[in-house]
C-alpha positions in Angstrom: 65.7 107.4 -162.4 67.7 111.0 -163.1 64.7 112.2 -165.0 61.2 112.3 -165.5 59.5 109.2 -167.5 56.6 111.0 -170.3 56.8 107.4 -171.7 57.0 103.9 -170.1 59.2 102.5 -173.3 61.0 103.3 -176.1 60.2 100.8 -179.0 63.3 100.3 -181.1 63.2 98.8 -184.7 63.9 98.5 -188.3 61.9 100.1 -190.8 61.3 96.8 -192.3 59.6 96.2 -189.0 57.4 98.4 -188.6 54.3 97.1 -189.3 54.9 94.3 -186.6 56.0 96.5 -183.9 52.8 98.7 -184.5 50.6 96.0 -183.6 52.3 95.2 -180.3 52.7 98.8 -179.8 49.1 99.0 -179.8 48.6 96.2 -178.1 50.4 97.4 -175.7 48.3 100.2 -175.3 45.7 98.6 -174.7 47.0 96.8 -171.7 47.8 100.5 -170.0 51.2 101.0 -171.2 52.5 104.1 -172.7 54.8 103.2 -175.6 57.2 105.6 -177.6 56.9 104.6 -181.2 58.3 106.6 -184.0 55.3 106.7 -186.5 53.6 107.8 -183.5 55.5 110.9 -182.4 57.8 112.1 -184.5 57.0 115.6 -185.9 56.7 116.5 -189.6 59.4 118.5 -190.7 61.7 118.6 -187.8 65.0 116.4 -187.7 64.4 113.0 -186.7 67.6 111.9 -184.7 67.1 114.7 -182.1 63.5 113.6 -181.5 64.4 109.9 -181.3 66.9 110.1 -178.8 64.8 112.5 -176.8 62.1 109.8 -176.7 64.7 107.0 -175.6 65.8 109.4 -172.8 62.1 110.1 -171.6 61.2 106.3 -170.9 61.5 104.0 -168.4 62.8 101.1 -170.4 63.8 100.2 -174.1 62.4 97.1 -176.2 65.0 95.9 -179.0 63.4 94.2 -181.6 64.9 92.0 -183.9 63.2 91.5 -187.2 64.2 90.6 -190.8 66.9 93.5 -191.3 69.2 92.1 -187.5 70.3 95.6 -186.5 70.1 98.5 -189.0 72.5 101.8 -188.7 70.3 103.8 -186.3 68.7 100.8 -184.8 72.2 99.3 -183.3 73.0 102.8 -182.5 69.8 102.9 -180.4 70.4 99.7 -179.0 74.2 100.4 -177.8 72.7 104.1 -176.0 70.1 101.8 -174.1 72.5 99.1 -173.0 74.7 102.0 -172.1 72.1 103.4 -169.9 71.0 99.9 -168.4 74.7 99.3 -167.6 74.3 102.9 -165.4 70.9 102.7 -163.9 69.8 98.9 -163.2 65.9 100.1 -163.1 66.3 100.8 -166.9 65.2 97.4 -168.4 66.7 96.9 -171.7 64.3 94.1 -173.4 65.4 92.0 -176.9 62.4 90.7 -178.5 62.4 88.1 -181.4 60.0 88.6 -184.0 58.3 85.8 -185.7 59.6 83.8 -188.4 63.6 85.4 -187.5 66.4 83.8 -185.8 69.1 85.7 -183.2 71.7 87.4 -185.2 75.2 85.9 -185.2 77.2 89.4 -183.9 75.2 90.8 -181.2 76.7 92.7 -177.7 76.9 89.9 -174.8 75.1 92.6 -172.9 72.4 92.1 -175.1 72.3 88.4 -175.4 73.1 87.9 -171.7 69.4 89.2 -171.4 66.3 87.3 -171.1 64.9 87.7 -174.4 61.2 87.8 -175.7 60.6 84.8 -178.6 57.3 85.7 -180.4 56.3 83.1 -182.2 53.2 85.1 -183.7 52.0 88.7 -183.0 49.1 86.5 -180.9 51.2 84.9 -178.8 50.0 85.7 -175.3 52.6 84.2 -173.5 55.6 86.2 -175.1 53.6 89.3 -174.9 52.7 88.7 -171.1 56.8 87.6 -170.8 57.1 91.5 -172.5 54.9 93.3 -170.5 56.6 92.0 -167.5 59.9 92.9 -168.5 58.3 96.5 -168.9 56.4 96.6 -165.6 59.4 95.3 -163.7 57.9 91.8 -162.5 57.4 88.4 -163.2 55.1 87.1 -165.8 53.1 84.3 -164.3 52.3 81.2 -165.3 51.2 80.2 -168.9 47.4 81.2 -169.6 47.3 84.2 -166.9 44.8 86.9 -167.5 47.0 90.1 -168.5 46.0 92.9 -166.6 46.4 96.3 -167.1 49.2 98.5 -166.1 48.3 100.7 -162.6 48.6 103.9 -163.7 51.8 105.6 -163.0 51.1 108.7 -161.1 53.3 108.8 -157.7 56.0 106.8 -157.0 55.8 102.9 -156.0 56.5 104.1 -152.4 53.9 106.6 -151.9 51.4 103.8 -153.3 52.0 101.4 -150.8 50.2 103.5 -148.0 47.3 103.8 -150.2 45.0 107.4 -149.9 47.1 108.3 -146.8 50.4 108.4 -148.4 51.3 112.0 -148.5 49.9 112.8 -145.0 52.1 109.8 -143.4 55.4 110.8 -145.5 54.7 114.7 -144.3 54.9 113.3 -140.8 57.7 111.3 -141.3 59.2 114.6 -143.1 59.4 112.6 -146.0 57.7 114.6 -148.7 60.4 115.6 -151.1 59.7 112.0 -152.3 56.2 113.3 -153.3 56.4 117.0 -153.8 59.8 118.1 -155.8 61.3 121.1 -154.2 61.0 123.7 -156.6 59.3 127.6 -157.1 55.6 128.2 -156.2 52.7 128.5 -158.4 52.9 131.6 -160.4 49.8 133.5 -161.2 49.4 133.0 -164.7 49.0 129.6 -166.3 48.6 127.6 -169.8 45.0 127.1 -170.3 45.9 123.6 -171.6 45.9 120.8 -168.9 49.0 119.2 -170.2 50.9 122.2 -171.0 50.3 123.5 -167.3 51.7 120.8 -166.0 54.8 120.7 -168.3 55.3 124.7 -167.7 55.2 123.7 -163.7 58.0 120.6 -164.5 59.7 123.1 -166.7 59.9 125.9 -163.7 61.2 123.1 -161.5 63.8 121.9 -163.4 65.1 125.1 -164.1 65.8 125.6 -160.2 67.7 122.7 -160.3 69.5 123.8 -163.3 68.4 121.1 -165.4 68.5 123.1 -168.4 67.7 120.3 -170.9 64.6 118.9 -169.3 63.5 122.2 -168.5 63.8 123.2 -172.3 61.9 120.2 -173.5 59.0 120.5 -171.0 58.7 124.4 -172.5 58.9 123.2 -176.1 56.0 121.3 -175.2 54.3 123.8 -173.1 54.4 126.6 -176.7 53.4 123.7 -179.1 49.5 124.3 -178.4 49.7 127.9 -178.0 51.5 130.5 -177.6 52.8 131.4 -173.5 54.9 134.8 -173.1 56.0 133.2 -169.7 56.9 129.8 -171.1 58.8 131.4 -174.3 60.6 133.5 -171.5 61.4 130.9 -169.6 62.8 128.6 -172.5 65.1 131.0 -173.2 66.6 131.0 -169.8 67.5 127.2 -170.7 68.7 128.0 -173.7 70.7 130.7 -172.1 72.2 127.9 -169.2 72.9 125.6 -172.6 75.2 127.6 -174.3 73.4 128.7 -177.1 72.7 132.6 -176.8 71.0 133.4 -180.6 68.5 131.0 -179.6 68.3 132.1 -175.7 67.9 135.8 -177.1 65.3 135.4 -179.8 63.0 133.5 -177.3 63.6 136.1 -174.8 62.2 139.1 -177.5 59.8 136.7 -178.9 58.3 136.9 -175.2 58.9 140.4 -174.2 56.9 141.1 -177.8 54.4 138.9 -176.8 53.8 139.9 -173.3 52.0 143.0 -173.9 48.9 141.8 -172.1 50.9 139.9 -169.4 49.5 141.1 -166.0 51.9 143.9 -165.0 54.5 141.8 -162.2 54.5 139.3 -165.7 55.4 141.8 -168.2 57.9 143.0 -166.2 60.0 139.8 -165.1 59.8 138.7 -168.9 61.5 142.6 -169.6 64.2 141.9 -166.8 65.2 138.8 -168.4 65.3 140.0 -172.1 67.2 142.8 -171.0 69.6 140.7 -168.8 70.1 137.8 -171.9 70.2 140.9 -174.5 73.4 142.1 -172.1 71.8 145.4 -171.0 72.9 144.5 -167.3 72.0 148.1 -165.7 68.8 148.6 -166.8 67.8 145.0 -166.1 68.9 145.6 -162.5 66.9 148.3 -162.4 64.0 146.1 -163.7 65.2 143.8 -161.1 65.3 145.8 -158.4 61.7 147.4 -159.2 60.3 143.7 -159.3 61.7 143.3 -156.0 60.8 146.9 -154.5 56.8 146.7 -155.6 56.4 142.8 -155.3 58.1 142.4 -151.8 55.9 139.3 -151.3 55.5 137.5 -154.5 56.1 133.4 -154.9 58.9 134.9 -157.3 60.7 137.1 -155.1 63.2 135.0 -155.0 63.7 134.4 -158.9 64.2 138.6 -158.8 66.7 138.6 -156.3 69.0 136.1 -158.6 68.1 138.0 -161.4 69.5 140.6 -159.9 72.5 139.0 -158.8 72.9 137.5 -162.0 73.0 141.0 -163.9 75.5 142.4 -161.0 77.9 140.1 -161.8 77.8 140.1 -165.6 78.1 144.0 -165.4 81.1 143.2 -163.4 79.8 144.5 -160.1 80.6 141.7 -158.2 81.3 143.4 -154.8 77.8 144.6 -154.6 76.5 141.0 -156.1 78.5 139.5 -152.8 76.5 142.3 -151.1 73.0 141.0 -152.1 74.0 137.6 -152.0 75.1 138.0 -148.0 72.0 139.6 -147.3 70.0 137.0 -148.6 72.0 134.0 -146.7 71.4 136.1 -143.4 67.6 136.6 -143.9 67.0 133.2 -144.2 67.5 130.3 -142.2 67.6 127.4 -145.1 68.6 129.3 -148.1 68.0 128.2 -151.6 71.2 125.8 -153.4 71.4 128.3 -155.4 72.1 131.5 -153.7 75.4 129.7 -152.7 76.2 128.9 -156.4 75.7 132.6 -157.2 77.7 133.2 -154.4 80.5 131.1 -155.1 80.1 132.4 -159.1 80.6 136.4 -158.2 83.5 135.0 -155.8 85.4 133.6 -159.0 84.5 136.7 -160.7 86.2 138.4 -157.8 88.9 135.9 -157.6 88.4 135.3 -153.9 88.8 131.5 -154.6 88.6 130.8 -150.7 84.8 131.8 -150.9 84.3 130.3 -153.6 85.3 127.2 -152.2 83.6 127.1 -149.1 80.3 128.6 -151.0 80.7 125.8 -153.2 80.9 123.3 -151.1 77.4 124.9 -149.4 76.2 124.1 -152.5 77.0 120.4 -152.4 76.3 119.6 -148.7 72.8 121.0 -148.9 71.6 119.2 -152.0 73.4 115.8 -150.5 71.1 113.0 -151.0 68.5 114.9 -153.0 67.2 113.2 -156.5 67.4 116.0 -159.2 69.3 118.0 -157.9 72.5 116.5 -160.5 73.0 119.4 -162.1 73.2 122.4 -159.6 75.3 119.8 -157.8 78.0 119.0 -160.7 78.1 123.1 -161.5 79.0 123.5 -157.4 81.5 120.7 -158.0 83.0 122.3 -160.9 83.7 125.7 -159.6 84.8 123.6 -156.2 87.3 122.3 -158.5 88.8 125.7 -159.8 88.4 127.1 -156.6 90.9 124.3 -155.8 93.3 124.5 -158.6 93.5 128.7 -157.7 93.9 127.9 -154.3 97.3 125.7 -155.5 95.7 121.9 -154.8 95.1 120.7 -158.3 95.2 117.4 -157.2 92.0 117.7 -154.7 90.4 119.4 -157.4 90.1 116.6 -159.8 88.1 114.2 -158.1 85.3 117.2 -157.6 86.1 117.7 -161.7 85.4 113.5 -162.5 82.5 113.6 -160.1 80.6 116.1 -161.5 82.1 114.8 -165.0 79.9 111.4 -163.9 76.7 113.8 -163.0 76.5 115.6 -166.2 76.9 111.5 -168.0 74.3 110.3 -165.5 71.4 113.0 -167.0 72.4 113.1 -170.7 73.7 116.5 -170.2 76.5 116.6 -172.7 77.3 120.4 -172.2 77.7 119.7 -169.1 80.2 117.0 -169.3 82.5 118.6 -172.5 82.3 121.6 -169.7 84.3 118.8 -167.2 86.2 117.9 -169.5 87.6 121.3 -170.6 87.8 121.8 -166.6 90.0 118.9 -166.2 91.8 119.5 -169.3 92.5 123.1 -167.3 93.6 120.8 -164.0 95.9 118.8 -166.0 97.5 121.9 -167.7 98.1 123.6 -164.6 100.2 120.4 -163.2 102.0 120.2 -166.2 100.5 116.9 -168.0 100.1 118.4 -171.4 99.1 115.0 -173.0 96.5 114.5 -170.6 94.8 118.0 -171.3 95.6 117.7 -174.7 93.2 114.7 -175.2 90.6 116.1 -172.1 90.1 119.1 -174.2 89.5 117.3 -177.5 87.0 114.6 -176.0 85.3 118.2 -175.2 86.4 119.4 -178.9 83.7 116.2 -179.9 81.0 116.9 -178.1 81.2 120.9 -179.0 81.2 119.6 -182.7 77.9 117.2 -182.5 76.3 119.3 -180.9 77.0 122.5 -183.4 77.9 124.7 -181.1 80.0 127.4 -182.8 81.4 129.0 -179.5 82.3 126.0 -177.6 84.1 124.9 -180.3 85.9 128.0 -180.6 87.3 127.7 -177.2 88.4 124.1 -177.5 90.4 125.2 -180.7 91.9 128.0 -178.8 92.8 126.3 -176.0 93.9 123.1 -178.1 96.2 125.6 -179.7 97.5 127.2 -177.0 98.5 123.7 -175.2 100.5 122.4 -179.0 102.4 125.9 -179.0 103.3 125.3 -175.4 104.5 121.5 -176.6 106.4 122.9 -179.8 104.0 121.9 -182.2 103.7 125.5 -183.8 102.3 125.0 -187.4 99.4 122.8 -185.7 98.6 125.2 -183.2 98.9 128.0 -185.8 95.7 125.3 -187.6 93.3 125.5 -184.5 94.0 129.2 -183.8 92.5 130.3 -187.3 89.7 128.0 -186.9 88.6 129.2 -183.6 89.3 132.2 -185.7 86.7 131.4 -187.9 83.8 129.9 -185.3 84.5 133.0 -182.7 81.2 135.1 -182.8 81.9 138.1 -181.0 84.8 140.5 -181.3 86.0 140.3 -177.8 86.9 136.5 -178.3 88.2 137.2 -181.8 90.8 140.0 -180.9 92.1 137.2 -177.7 92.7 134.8 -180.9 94.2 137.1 -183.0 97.1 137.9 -180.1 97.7 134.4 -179.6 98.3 134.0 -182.9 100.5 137.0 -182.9 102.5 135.3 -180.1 103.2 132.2 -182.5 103.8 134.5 -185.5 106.7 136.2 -183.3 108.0 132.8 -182.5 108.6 131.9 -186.1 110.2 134.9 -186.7 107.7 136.8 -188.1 107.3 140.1 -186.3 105.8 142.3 -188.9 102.5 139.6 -189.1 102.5 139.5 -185.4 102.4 143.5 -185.3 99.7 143.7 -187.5 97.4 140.9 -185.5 98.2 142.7 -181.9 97.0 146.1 -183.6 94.2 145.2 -184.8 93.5 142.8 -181.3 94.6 145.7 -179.5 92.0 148.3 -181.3 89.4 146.1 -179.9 90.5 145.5 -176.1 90.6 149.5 -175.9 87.4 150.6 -177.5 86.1 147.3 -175.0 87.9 149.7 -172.0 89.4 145.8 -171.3 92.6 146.9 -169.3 94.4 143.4 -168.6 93.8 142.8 -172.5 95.4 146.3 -173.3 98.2 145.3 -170.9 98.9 141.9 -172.4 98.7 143.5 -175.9 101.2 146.1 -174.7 104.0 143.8 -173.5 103.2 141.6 -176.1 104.2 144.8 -178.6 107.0 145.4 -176.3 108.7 142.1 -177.6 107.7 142.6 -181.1 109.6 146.0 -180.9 112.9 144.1 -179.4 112.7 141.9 -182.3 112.5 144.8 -184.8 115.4 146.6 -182.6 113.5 149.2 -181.5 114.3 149.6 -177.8 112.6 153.2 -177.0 109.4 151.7 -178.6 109.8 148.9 -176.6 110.1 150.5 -173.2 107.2 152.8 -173.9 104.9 150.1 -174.6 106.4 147.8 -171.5 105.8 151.2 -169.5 101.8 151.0 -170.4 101.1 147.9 -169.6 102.9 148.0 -166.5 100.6 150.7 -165.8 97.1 149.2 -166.7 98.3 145.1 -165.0 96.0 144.3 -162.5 97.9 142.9 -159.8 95.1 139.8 -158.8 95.5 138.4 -162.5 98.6 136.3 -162.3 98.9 135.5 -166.2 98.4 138.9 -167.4 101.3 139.9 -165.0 104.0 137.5 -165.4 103.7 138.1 -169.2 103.9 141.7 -168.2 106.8 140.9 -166.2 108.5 138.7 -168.6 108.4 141.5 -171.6 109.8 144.1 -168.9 112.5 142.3 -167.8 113.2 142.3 -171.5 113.6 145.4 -172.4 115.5 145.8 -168.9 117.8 142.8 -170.8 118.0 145.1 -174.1 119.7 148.2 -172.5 121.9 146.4 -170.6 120.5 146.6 -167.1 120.9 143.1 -166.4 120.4 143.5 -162.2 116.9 145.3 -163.0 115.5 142.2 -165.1 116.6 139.6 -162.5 114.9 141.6 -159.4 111.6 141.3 -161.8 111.9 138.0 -162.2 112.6 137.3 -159.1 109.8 138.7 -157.2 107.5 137.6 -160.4 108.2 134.2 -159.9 107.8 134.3 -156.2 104.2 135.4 -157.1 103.2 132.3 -159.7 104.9 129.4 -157.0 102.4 130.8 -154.9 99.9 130.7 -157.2 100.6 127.2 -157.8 101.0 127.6 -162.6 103.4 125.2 -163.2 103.7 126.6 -167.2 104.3 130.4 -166.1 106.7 129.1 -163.2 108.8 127.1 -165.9 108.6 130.5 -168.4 109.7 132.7 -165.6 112.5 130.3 -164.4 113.7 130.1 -168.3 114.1 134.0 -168.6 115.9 134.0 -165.3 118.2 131.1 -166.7 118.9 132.9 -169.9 119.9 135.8 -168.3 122.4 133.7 -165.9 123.8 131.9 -169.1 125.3 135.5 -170.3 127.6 135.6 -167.2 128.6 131.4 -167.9 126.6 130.0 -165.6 124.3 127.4 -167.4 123.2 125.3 -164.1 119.6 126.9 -164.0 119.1 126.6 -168.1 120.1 123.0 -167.9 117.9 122.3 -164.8 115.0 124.5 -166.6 115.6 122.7 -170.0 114.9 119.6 -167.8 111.6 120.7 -166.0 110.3 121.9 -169.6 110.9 118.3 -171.6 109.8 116.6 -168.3 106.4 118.0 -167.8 105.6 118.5 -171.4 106.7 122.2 -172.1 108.7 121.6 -175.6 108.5 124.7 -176.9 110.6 126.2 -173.1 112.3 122.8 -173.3 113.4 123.1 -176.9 114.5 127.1 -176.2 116.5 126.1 -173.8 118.6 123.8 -175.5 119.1 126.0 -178.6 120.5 128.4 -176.3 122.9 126.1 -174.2 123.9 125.0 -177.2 124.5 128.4 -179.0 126.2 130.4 -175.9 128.5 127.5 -173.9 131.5 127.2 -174.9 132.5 124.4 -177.3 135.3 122.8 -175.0 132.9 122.3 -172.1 130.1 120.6 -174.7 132.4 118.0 -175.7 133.7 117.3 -172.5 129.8 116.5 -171.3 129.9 114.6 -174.6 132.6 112.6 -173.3 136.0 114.3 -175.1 139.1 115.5 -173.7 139.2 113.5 -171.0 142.2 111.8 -169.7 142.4 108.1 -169.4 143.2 108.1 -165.7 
């Protein structure tokens, strides 16, 4: 199974059935089982749904019982997760059991009803309960009147068992004992006192390695419900970080620097060093970082600091001297850690040196080939595989990597994970022109965003929702999402980006004063942020806006600027740059000047491989061509746009054919005027 099993089933019923299913959860019980039953584990005061569904994904197989209500709302919706799941993973039994005195409902799944089902014909019927317990267990029941005997208690795999007290010794030989011992960080020094909660704070460290965020955040929950662990409330929010949710990520991570105070000194410190890092104080925690590193050169953490470290490089957008770090630590060691390739192929993308990040990447995936939960660190590797791919111009390699890791994120419940494939994808299909198809990838990510409440990731599926409609003409609906992600964008950074996009649409309609205002007020932001390329976009942006207000000086000045501030490795921010100067070249007349721009602009993008800014750059040059009566490349362009989706270039296009050929050449297309011979 993908996960770790805290329960061996998940008891799913009615609440008119509850009494019933208490007794045979009991009974069940008794015979060594480990049952999940609501009354039993829900907590007072929390939501229910969350809990539930936690508990179906934490057990080894699901029971449906069927009582005197069929299937109520939450019961079916239960029923159809676990048949979902047995379709995926064959070890998952999915188990219907009759209750007495009821008959099988009328409308059930034939998934359901294809399955051997349980008939009890009273709650002492020891056949149908050994028929159960079977199902459960994963073997026959016997014949009629066997003794039941208790479960064997589930503490190493079946495999291990088999070779009795000498298990582990025989696998080490056989270099076997990942089956046994999960790869993961050492021991630390401080532990729960609590038996239980040291175990789950050990689980918890593990599957954080791995980048299984959620499991790691459950087993913490449970390690803080007893008492109190600086180290544990630390590390939660380092899954809540990796899940998307940074109020919750940074509350835990102050809640545990104000509660380390006591923490051994090496403690205190790493819990500081993350706070910091979360809290977005990237300098002084690479100096925390760096001081971990310096005074505990041989500590079972060591390695934990050095990421750390990385980690804050890269967000304070040092990423040459992350690379740095991250080189050093592949040459010191002969069998690096997964993950010091997915850093590396992380500050690579920062760096845009997409080759690296491919090839690190794809470290990432051959070395955790074949190993059971490692999912997630592997579907992350894929992903940034996959943009590596798309940069590197071979969108079409780079969707399988996208739909793979698409099926890992499904396969551990992580649904971040896959609405962060889908927006990926959606990203692919943009690029290649299938606006339909990233239309509809980005709102299955849209869904998931929404369920799960997250503000920010809803945001950016607006925004990008939006700017895909503007692209296919729909303005008024793309005008809609942009004021919603508007209205879920938390920081100002992300606000000011939405605000110029919206600008851009207000310009299209004809509104220029509205847009002026929203690039201002975006553009206030980007420079008190010292955020060049947004400066740069915000400039040429303004540069347009002045054209349409007929104010050519202003125009050139504010082209000049963002000329000036452009970063040459950012293709967008260039080609819009590009686009706005050729322009204002257009406005005074110097009609050679804007085609050499476009020119050696669109050059640039076909390397590149953007299909949208290739089809804008191509339309520019096109309307330019159309002054001197040459309409070939406007027609061909109007073609491209309509053909991969671009109605807004498409539509453009046509108004100006339309507008600047002459009439007499129209109708002749049209079929007028000519002679009968």
């Amino acid at each position: 199974m993908p996960m770790n099993k805290r329960y061996d089933v998940f008891l799913s019923h009615s609440s008119a059935d509850k009494p019933a299913v208490e007794k045979l959860a009991e009974k069940l019980r008794d015979a060594g089982i480990n049952p999940f039953l609501d009354k039993w584990h829900l907590v007072a005061g929390r939501l229910w749904q969350p809990d539930l569904e936690e508990g179906l994904r934490a057990s080894g197989a699901c029971v449906i019982f069927v009582g005197s209500e069929g299937f109520g709302p939450w019961h079916r919706q239960e029923m159809l997760i676990a048949l979902d799941r047995g379709a995926r993973d064959q070890n998952f039994a999915v188990i219907p059991v009759l209750l007495p005195g009821f008959k099988k409902p009328r409308k059930i799944p034939t998934s359901l009803a294809q399955r051997t089902w349980v008939e009890l014909s009273s709650l002492e019927d020891e056949d149908a309960f050994r028929l159960l317990l079977g199902g459960i267990q994963g073997k026959p029941p016997g014949p009629p009147g066997a003794e039941i005997s208790p479960a064997s208690p589930r503490v190493w795999p079946r495999k291990a068992r088999l070779w009795g007290a000498g298990g582990i010794s025989v696998l080490l030989l056989l270099g076997l004992a990942r089956l046994l011992i999960p790869a993961g960080p050492c021991t630390p020094k401080s532990l729960p006192h609590d038996p239980e909660a040291k175990k789950r704070y050990l689980e918890g460290l593990q599957y954080l390695s791995r980048f299984d965020s959620s499991e790691a955040h459950r087993a913490f929950e449970d390690v803080l419900k007893p008492a109190y662990f600086a180290p544990a409330g630390s590390a939660l929010a380092e899954a809540y970080l990796r899940l998307g949710e940074n109020g919750n990520a940074f509350k835990q991570a102050k809640d545990a620097f104000d509660g380390s105070k006591e923490s051994p000194a090496e403690e205190r410190l790493e819990i500081e060093a993350r706070y910091r890092r979360i809290g977005g104080e990237w300098d002084r925690a690479s100096d925390l970082y760096l001081e971990l590193r310096r005074e505990y050169p041989n500590s079972c953490r060591h390695l934990e600091y050095e990421l750390g470290l990385v980690e804050s490089l890269i967000f304070a957008k040092k990423e040459k001297e992350a690379l740095r770090e991250l080189h050093r630590m592949t040459e010191a060691s002969r069998d690096p850690d997964p993950r010091v390739f997915l850093w590396q192929a992380w500050a690579a993308a920062s760096e845009r040196n997409f080759q690296l990040q491919r090839k690190a990447a794809s470290d990432v995936v051959e070395k955790t080939k074949g190993k059971k939960g490692y999912q997630q660190l592997r579907a992350k590797a894929l992903l940034l595989r996959g943009i590596a791919l798309v940069m590197l111009d071979n969108p079409n390699q780079a969707l399988p990597d996208l739909m793979k890791a698409q099926e890992y994120y499904k396969s551990v419940y992580d649904q971040r994970g896959e609405a962060q494939a889908w927006d990926a994808m959606a990203r692919v299909q943009f690029g290649l022109g299938q606006l339909e198809l990233a239309k509809t990838d980005h709102t299955l990510a849209l869904a998931i965003y929404e369920a799960k409440g997250d503000d920010q990731g809803e945001a950016n599926q607006h925004s990008s929702l939006a700017y895909i409609l503007a692209e296919m003409g729909n303005l008024e609906e793309a005008q809609r999402h942009y004021e919603q992600a508007l209205e879920k964008f938390d920081g100002d950074f992300d606000k000011a980006q939405a605000r110029l996009s919206l600008a851009e649409i207000q310009l299209e309609e004809g509104h220029a004063a509205k847009a002026e205002s929203g690039i201002r007020e975006a553009l206030s932001t980007f420079q008190s942020q010292e955020q060049s390329d947004q400066v740069a976009e915000s400039q040429a942006l303004l540069a347009r806006v002045f054209l349409r207000q007929g104010q050519r000086e202003k125009a050139r000045s504010a082209v000049k600027n963002a000329r000036d501030l452009a970063d040459k490795n950012q293709p967008e921010i260039c080609a819009e740059v590009s686009l706005a100067e050729a322009q204002v070249h257009e406005a005074f007349g110097e009609h050679a000047e804007a085609l050499a721009i476009l020119d050696r602009e669109l050059k640039k993008v076909e390397k590149v491989g953007v299909s949208f800014l290739s089809c804008e750059l191509r339309f520019a040059l096109g309307e330019i061509e159309a002054l001197k009566g040459n309409y070939a490349s406007l027609e061909k362009v109007e073609k491209q746009a309509r053909s991969k989706g671009y109605v807004l270039i498409a539509n453009k296009a046509a108004k100006l054919l339309l507008d600047r050929r002459p009439i007499a050449s129209v109708l002749r297309e049209l079929g007028f005027g000519k002679s009968a011979g």
